[in-house]
C-alpha positions in Angstrom: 6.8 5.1 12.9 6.3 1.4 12.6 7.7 -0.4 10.2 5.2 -2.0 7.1 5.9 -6.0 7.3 4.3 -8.6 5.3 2.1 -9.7 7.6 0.5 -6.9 7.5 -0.9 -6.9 4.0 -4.3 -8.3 4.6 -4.7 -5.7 6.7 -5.4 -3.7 3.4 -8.2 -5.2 2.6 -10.5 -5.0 6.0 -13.1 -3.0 4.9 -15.2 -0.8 5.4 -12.5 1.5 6.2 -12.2 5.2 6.0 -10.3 6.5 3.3 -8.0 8.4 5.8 -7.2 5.2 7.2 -6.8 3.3 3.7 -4.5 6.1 2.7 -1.9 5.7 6.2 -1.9 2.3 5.2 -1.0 2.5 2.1 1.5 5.3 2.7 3.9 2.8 5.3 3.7 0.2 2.6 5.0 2.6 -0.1 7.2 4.2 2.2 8.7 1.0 3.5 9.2 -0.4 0.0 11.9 -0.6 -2.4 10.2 0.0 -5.3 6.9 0.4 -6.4 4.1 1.1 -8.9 0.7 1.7 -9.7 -1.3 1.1 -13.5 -5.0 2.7 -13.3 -6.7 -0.8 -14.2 -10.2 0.9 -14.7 -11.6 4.6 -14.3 -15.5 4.9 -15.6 -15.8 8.9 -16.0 -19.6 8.6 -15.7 -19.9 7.0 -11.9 -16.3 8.0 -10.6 -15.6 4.5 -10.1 -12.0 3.2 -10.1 -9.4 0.8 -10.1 -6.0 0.8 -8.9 -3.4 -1.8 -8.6 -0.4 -0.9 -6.8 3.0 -3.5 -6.9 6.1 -3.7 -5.3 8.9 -5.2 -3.5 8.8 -4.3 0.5 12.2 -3.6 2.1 12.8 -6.8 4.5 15.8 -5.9 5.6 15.2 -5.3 9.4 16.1 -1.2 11.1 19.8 -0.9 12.3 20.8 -4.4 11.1 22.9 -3.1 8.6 23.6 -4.3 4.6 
């Protein structure tokens, strides 16, 4: 598995994407973070629309190098 990094944020964002590749995605960054959280900014019951904002702190401490 490779390791989320920074750089690879934007990478969110590139759209259109599938949703099974949005959700990979956005499975290593939560996986590879230290902490993190989501708040449910908007949800309109009528269309199905959403909003979700995730946050976090990703782990840059680098595989094997030892704390």
């Amino acid at each position: 598995m490779l390791r989320f990094r920074l750089q690879d944020l934007p990478t969110l964002e590139a759209s259109p994407t599938s949703p099974a590749i949005l959700r990979a995605k956005i499975g290593e960054l939560i996986i590879h973070s230290v902490n993190a959280a989501a708040q449910v900014e908007m949800l309109d019951r009528e269309t199905g629309e959403y909003r979700v904002v995730l946050q976090g702190t990703i782990d840059l401490d680098e595989p094997g190098a030892g704390r």
